[in-house]
C-alpha positions as CSV (number, residue, x, y, z in Angstrom):
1,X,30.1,-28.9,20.4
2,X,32.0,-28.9,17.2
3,X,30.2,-31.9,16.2
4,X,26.8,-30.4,16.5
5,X,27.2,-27.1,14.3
6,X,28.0,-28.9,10.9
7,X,24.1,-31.0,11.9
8,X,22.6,-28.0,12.5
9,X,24.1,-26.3,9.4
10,X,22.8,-29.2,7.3
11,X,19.7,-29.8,8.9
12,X,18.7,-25.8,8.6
13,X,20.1,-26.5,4.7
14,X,17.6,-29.4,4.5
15,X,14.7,-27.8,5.6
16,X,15.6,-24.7,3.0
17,X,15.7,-27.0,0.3
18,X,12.0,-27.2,-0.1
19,X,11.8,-23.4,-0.6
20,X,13.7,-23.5,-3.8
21,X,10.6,-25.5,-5.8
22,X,9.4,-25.3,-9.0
23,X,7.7,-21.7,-9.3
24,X,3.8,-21.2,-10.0
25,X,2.9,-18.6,-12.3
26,X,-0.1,-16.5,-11.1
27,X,-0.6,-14.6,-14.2
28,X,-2.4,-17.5,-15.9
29,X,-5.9,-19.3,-15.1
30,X,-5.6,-22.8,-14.4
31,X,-9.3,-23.7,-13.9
32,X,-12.2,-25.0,-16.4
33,X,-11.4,-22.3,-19.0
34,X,-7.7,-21.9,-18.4
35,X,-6.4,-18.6,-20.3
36,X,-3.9,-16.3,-19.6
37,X,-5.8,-13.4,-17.0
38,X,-5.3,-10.4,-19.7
39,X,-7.8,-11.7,-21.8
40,X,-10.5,-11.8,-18.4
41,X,-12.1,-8.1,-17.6
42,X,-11.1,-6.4,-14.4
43,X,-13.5,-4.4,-12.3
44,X,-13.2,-2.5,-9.4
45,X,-14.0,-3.3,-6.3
46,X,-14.2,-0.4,-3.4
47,X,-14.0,-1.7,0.2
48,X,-15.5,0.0,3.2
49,X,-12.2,2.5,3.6
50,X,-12.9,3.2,-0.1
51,X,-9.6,2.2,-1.5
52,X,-10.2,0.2,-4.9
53,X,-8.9,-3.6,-5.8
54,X,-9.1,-5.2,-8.9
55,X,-11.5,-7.9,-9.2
56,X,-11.7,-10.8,-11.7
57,X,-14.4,-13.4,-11.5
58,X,-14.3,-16.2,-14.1
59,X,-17.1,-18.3,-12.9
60,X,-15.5,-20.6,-10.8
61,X,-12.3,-19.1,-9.3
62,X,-11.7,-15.5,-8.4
63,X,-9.2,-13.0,-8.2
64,X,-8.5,-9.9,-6.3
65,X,-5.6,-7.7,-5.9
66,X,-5.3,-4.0,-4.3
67,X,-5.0,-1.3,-7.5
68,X,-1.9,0.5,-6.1
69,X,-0.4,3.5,-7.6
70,X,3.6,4.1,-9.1
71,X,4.8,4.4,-5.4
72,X,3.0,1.3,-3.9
73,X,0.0,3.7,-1.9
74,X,-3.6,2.5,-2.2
75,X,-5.6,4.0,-5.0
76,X,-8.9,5.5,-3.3
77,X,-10.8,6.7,-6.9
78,X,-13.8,7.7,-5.6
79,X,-15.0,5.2,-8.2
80,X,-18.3,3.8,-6.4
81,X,-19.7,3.8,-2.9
82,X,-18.2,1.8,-0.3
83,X,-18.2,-1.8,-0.6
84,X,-19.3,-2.2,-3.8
85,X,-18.1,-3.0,-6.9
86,X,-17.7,-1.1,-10.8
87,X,-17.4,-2.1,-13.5
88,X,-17.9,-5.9,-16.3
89,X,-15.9,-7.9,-14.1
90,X,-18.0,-11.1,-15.3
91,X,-16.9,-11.0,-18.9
92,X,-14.3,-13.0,-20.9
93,X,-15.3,-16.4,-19.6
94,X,-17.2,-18.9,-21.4
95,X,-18.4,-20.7,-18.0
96,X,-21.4,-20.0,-16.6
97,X,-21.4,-18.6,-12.4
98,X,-22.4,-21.7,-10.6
99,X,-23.8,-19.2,-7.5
């Protein structure tokens, strides 16, 4: 029995190991026209609770991401009817929408 914990312990450490690789960062566009997101225009996008998410569309790829307020709740703005979307979300990108 004594055998087998210091195995486990190093197979458990082996299969970690793989969690600790190299970090993406999400903050920068990696397609066609790669630039760093901030210089992209956000628009909002209400879904059918009408809670708003950023939206980002470069053409190619997409981005989405729930607006939130200081405290982590949903923002619900009001902004737009339900399911639809507000806003130049389009701009900033030099490559045309293939759709």
């Amino acid at each position: 029995m004594k055998i087998i914990k210091p195995i486990v312990l190093l197979a458990v450490a082996a299969s970690l190991s793989g969690c600790l690789g190299e970090k993406t960062n999400k903050t920068i566009d990696r397609g066609f026209d790669s630039k760093d997101l901030s210089q992209l225009k956000a628009g909002v996008w209400i879904d059918p609770n009408g809670c708003d998410h950023w939206i980002i569309d470069d053409g190619v790829e997409g981005y989405l991401s729930q607006r939130l307020d200081k405290f982590g709740k949903p923002v619900c703005s009001g902004a737009g009817p339900s399911s639809s979307t507000v806003g130049d979300f389009k701009s900033g990108s030099a490559f045309p929408d293939p759709i």
